[in-house]
C-alpha positions as CSV (number, residue, x, y, z in Angstrom):
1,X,-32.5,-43.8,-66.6
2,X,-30.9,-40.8,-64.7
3,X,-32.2,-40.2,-61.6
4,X,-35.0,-43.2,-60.3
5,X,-38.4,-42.5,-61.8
6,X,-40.3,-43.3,-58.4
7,X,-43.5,-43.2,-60.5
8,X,-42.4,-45.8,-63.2
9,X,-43.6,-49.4,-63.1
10,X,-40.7,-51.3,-62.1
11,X,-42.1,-54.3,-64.4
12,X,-42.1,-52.3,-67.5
13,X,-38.5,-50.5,-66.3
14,X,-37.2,-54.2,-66.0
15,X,-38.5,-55.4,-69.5
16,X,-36.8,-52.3,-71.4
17,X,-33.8,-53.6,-69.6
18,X,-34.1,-57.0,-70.9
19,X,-35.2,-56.0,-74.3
20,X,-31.9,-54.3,-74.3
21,X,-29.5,-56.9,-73.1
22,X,-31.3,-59.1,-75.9
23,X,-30.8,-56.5,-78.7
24,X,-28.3,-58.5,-81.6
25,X,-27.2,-55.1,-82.4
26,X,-26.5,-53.9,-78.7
27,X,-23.9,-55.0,-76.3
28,X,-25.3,-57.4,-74.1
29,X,-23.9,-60.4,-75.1
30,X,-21.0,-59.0,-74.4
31,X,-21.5,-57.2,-71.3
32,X,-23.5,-59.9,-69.2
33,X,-22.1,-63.2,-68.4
34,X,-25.3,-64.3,-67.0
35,X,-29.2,-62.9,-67.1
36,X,-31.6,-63.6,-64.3
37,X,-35.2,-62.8,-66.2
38,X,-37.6,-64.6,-64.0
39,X,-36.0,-63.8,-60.6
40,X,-35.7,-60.3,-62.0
41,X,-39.4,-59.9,-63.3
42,X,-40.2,-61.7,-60.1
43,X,-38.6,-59.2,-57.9
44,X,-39.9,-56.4,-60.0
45,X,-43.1,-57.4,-59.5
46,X,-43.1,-57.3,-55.8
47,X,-41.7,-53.7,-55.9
48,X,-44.4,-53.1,-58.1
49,X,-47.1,-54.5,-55.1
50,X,-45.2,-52.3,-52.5
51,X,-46.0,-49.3,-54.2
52,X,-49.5,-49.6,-55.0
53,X,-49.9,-50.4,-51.4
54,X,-48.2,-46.9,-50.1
55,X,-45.0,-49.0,-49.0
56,X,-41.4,-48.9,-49.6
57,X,-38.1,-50.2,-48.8
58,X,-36.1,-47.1,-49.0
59,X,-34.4,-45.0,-51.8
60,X,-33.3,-48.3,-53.9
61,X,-36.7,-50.2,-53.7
62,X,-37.3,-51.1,-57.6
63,X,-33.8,-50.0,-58.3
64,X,-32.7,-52.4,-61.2
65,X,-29.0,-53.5,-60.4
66,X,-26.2,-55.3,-62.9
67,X,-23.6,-56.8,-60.8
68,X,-19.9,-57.5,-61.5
69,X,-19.2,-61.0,-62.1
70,X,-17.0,-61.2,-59.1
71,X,-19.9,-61.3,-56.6
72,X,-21.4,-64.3,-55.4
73,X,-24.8,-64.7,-56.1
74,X,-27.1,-67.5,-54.4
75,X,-27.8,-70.4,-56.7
76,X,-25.3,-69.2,-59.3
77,X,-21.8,-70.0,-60.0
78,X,-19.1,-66.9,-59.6
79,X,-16.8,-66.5,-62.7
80,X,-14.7,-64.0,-62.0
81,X,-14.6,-63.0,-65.9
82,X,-12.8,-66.2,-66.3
83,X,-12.7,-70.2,-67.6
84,X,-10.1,-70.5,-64.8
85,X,-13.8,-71.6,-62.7
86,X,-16.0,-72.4,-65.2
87,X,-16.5,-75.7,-63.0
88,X,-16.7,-73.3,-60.2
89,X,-20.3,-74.4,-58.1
90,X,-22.9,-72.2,-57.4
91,X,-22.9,-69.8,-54.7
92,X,-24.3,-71.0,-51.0
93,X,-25.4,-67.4,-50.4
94,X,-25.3,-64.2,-51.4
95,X,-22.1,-61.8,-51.2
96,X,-23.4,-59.0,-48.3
97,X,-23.3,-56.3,-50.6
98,X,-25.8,-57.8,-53.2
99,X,-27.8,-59.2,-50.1
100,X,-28.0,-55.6,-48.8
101,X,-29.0,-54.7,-52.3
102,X,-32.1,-57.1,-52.1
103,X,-33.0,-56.0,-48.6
104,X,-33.3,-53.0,-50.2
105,X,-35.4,-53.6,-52.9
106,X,-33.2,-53.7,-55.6
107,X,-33.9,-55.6,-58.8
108,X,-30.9,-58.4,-59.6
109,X,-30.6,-58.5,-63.3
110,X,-28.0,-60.1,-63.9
111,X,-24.1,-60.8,-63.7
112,X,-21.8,-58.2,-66.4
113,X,-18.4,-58.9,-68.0
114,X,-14.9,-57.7,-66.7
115,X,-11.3,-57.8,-67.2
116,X,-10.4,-61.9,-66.3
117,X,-9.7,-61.3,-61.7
118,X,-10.4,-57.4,-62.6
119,X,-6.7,-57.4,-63.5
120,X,-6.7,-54.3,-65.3
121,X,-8.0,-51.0,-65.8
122,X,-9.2,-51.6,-69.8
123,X,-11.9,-53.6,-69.7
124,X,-11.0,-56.4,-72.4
125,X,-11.9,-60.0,-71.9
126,X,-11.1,-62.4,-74.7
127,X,-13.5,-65.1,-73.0
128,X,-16.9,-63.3,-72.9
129,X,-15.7,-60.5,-75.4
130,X,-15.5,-57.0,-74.9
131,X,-18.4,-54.6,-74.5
132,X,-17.5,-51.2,-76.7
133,X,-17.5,-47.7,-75.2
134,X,-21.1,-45.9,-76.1
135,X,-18.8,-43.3,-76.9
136,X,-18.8,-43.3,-81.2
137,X,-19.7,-46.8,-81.1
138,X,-21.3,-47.0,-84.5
139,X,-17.6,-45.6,-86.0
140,X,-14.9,-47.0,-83.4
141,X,-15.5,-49.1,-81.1
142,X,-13.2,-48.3,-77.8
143,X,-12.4,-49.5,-75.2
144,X,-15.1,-49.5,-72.0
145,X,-12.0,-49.1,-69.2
146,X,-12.2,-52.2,-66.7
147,X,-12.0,-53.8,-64.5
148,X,-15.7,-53.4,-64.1
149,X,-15.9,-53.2,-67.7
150,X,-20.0,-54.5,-68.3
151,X,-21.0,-52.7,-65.0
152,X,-20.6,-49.4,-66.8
153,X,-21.5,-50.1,-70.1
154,X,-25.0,-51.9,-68.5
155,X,-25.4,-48.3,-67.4
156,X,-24.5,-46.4,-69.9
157,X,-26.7,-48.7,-72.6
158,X,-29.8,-48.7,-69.9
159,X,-29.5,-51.7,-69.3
160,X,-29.7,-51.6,-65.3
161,X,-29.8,-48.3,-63.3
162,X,-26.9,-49.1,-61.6
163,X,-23.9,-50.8,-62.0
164,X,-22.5,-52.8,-58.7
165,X,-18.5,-53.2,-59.1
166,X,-15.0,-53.4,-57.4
167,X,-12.2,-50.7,-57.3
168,X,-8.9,-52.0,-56.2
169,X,-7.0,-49.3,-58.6
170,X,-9.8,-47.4,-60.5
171,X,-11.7,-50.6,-61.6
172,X,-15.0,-48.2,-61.2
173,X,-13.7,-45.0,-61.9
174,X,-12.1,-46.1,-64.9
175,X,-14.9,-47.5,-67.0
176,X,-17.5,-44.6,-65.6
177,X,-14.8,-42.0,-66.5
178,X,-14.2,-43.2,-70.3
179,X,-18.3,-43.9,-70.8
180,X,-19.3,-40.9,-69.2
181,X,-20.8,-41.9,-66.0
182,X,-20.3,-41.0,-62.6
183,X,-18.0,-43.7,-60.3
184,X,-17.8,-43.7,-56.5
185,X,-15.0,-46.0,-54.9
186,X,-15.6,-45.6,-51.3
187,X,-13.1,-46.2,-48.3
188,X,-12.2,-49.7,-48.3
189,X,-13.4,-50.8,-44.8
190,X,-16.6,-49.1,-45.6
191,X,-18.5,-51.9,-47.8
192,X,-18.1,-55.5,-46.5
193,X,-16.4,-57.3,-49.1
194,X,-17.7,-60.9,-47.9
195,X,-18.3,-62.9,-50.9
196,X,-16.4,-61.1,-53.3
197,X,-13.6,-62.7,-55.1
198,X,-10.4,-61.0,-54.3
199,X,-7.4,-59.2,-56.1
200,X,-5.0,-57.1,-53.7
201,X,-7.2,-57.6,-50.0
202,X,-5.5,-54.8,-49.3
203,X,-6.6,-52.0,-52.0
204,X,-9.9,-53.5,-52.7
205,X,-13.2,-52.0,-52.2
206,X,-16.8,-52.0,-53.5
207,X,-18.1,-49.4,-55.2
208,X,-20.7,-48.5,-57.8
209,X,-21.8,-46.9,-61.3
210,X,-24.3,-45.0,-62.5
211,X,-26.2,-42.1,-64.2
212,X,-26.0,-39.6,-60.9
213,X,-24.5,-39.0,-57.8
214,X,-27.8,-39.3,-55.9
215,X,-28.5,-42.9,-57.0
216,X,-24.4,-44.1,-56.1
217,X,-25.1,-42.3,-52.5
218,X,-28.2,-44.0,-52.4
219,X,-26.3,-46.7,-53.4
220,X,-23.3,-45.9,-50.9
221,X,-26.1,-46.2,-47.9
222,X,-27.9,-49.4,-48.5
223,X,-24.1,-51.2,-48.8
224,X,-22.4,-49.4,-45.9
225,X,-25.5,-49.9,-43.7
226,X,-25.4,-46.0,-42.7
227,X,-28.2,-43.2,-42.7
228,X,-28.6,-40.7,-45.8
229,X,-25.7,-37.8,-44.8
230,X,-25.7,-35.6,-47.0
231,X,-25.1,-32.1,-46.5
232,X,-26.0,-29.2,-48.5
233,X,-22.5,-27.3,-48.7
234,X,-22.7,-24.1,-50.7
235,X,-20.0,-23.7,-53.4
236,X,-18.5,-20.3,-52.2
237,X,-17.8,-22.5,-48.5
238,X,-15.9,-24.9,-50.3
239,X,-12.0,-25.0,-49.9
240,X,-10.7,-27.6,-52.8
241,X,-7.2,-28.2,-53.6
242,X,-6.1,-29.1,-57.0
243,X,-3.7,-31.7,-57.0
244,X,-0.6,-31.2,-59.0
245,X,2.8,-33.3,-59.8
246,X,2.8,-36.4,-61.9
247,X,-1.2,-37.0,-61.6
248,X,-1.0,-33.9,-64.0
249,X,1.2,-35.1,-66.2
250,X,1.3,-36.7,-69.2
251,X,-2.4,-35.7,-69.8
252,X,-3.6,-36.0,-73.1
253,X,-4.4,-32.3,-74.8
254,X,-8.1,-33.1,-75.2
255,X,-8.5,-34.3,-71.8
256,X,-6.4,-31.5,-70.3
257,X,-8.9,-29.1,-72.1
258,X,-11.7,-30.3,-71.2
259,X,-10.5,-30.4,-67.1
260,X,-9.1,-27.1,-67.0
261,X,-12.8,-25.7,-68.4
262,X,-14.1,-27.8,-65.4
263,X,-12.3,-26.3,-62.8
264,X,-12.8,-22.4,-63.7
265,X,-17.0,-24.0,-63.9
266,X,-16.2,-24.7,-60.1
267,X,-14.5,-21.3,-59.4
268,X,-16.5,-19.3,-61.7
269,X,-19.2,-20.7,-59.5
270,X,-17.6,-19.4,-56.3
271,X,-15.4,-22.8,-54.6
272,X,-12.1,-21.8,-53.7
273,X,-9.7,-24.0,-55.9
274,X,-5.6,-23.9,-54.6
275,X,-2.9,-25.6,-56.4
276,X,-1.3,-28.0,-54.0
277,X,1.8,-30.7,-54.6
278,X,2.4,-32.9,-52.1
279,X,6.3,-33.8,-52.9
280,X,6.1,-37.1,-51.0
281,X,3.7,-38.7,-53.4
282,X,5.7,-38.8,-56.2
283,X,7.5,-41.5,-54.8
284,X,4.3,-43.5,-56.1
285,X,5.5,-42.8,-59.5
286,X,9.1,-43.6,-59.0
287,X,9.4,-46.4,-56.6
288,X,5.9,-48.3,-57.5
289,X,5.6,-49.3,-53.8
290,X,1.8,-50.0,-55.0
291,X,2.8,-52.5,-57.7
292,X,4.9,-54.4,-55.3
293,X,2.0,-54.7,-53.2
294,X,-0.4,-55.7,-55.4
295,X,1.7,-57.8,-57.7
296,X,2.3,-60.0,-54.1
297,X,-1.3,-60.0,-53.0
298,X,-2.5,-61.2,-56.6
299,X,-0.1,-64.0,-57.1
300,X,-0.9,-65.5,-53.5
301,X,-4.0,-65.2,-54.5
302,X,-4.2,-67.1,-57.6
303,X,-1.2,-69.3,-57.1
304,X,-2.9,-72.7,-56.7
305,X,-4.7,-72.1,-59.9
306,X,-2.0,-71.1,-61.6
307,X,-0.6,-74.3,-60.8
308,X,-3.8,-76.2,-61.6
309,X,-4.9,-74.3,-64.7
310,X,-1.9,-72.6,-66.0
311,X,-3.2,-73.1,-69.9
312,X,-6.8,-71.3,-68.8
313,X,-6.0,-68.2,-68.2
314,X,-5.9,-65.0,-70.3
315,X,-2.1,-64.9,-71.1
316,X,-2.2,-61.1,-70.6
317,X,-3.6,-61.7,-66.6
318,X,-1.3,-64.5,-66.4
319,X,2.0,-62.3,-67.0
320,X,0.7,-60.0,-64.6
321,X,0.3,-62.2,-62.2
322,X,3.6,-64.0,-62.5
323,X,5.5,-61.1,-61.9
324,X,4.3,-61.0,-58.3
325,X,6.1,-64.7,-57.7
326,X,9.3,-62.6,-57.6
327,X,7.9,-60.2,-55.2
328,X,10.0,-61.1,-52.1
329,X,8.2,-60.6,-48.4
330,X,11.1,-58.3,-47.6
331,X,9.6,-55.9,-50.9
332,X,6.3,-56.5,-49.8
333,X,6.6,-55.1,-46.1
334,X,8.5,-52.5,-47.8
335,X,5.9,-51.5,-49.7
336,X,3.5,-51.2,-46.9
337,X,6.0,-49.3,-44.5
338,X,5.7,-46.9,-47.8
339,X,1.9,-47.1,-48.1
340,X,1.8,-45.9,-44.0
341,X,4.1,-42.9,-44.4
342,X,2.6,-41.6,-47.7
343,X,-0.5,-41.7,-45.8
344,X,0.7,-39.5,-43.0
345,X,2.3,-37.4,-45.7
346,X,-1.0,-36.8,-47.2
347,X,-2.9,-36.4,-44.0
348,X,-0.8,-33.8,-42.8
349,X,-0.7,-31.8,-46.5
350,X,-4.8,-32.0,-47.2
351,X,-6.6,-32.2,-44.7
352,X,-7.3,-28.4,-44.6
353,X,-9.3,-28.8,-47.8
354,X,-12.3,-29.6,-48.2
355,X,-11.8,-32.2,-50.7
356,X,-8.8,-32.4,-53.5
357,X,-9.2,-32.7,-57.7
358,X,-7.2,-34.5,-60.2
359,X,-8.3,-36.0,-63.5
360,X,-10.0,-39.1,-63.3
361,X,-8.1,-40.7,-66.2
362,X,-5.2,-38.8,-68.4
363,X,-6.6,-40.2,-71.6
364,X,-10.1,-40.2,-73.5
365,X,-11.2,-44.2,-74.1
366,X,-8.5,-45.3,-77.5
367,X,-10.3,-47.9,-80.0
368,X,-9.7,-51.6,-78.7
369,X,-7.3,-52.0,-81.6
370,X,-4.7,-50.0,-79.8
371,X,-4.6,-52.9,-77.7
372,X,-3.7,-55.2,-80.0
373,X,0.0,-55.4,-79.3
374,X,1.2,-56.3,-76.0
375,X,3.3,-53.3,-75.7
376,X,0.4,-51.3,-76.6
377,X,-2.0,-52.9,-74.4
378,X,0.5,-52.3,-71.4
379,X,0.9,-48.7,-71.8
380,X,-2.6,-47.9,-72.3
381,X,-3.0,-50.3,-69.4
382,X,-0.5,-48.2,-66.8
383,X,-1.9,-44.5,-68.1
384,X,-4.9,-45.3,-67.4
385,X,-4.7,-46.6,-63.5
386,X,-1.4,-44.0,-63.0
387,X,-4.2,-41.2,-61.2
388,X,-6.6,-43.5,-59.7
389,X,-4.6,-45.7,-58.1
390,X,-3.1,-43.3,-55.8
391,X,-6.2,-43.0,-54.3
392,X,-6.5,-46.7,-53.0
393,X,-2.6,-46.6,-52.1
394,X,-3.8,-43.7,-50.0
395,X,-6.7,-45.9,-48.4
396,X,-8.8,-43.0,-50.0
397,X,-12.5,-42.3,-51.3
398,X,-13.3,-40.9,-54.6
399,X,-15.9,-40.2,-57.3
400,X,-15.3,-39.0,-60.7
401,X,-17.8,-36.7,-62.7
402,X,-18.3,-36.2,-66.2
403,X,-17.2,-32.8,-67.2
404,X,-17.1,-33.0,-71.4
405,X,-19.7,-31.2,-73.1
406,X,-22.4,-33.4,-74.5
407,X,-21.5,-35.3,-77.8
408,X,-17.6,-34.8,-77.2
409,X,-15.2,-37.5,-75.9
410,X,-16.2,-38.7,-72.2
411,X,-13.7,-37.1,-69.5
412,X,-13.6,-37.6,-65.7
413,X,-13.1,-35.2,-62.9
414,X,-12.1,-36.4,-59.5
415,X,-13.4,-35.2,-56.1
416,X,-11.3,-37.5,-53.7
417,X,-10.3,-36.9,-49.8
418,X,-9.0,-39.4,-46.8
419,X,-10.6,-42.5,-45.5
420,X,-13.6,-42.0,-43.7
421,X,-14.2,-38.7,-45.6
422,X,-16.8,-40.8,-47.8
423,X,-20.0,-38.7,-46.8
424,X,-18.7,-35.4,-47.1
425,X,-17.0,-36.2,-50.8
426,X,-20.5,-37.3,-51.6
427,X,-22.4,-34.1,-50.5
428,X,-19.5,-32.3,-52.5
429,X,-20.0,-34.4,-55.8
430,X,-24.0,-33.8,-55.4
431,X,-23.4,-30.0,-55.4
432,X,-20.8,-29.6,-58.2
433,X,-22.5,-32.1,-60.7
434,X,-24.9,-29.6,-62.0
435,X,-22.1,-26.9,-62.2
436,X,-19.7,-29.6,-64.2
437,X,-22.7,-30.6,-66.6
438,X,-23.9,-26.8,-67.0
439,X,-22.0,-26.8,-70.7
């Protein structure tokens, strides 16, 4: 499911999904928490009607959506990935993003699987299971990246269209790099982020998955409530800077490969491509201002079940969360004194390009059984938000593109830029995608 068939029956399109969530030999038992067959078949249906009669609802209508079990959905309980509120009751009303996704025409299918609070960049969950990379599945499975672990691999498996998720450090970007897909994590304040359970208020933003970047900018319109702006920018007006420093470093060999063939794609193709390092930002690296700001948000956010249901949590996302109770507020308005004047730093360094680059992720997806030490599953856990996160320290957007060749080991190229940048990042994806997947 690439681009929306417009033509297809949205019944049938909705019955191949289910069919696939149902497989026993596919993943989605492990990458739904809930299914939603009548209301789905139901909705379908009535997409169906519009178009026989000449009607439609706009780009989405018929659109088949999985959504990230940290949304509320009317009539359904919100899980967060977790047992922590598996008493939880169901949801009054709709979070705005999925209602806007109704509005719209979208088909609900059903809620996917995630890292337990989307506290980490993964994708394991040891309560609903993990869902394995599509990426040599039948030899290794790997790891899907997380938070919004089942959102990608929904997509990448055809089980929905698109994938509707959260990125508070990469949790979009992440999985979509390592599976192959294309991630958009949009400014923060863009998407309303009513009825979604939180994780850092402060970095969080909704975002989506899927097969294209015209779907996710579809995608990006219905949720920010905005018109279609996209501009057709010729490659040889394009002024990119490549970011260099630590987001370059410590990039595995076969992921460095496969990112420096992207780039000369783009400059063989006529953008203008200058190395840039912006000194400032390495003080991400070295002083973690982001981790102290997270680590504080997340424990006031979960402290009162911590207290109440220390013994449910995943002991992994527990840990994590404990070390924000010695987060002091002193280290905490600290960190966003730091977060301010790394943002001024970075305005004032890029914003005569067009857009920068950086790899998506410095690593191609390990096999789950990397993660089966601690010490294993914290290093794998740290590489793989080190690049991403930047971007929501810098109150950024960004959307990563698949640049491997077809067959070879998913890798993610970034196009991010400053807040409010979010259309023109999206008119730059649309035009570079068919130059990245030209291989």
């Amino acid at each position: 499911m690439n681009d929306l068939d417009l033509g297809r029956s949205v019944e049938a399109a909705v019955e191949r999904c289910l069919s696939a969530i149902a497989a026993t030999a596919g993943e989605g038992a492990r990458t739904f928490t809930q299914v939603y067959p009548a209301s789905a078949r139901a909705e379908a249906a009535a997409a169906d009607r519009r178009r026989a009669a000449g009607m439609t609802l706009g780009a989405l209508d018929g659109c088949i959506v999985a959504v990230k079990d940290l949304f509320d959905v009317m009539g359904e309980p919100t899980w967060a990935g977790s047992v922590v509120l598996r008493e939880a009751p169901a949801a009054a009303a709709d979070a705005t993003a999925v209602f806007r996704l109704r509005q719209a025409g979208a088909v609900i299918i059903g809620k996917t699987n995630m890292t337990e609070f989307a506290y980490s960049g993964v994708g394991l969950n040891p309560n609903f299971g993990t869902p394995a990379n599509p990426y040599m599945r039948a030899s290794m499975r790997r790891i899907p990246g997380g938070s919004s672990s089942g959102a990608a691999v929904a997509v990448a498996d055809a089980m929905a269209d698109l994938g509707l998720g959260t990125d508070t450090g990469g949790s979009v970007r992440i999985p979509a790099a390592l599976c192959g897909l294309v991630g958009w994590k949009p400014t923060a304040r863009r998407v309303s982020r009513q009825g979604v359970w939180p994780l850092g208020p402060s970095l969080d933003s909704v975002g989506v998955i899927a097969n294209d970047v015209r779907t996710c900018a579809n995608a990006d319109c219905v949720l920010a409530g905005v018109e279609p702006d996209l501009e057709e920018v010729p490659a040889p007006r394009l002024r990119l800077g490549r970011l260099r420093g630590y987001v370059e470093s410590e990039v595995e060999p076969e992921v460095w490969q496969v990112y420096e063939r992207g780039v000369q794609r783009l400059t063989g193709a006529g953008v203008t491509i200058v190395d840039i390092e912006v000194p400032a930002l390495e003080r991400v690296r070295r002083e973690q201002p982001g981790v102290a700001l997270l680590g504080y948000e997340a424990f006031h956010v979960h402290a009162t079940l911590l207290t109440q249901y220390p013994e449910r949590y995943d002991p992994r996302v527990k840990s994590r969360l404990e070390l924000g109770r010695a987060i002091t507020m002193e280290q905490y308005v600290h960190a966003q004194a730091v977060r301010e004047n790394l943002q001024q730093a970075a305005a004032s360094e890029l914003q005569s390009f067009d857009a920068w680059l950086l790899p998506t992720v410095t690593r191609i997806a390990p096999p789950i059984s990397a993660l089966d030490s601690d010490e294993g599953y914290l290093g794998i856990n740290r590489s793989l938000l080190r690049n991403t996160s930047l971007i929501n320290f810098l109150d950024g957007c960004a959307i990563t593109l698949p640049c491997h060749a077809r067959g070879h080991a998913p890798v993610g190229l970034s196009i991010a830029a400053l807040g409010g940048c979010d259309a023109r990042v999206l008119s730059i994806a649309k035009m570079l995608e068919p130059i990245l997947n030209s291989a």
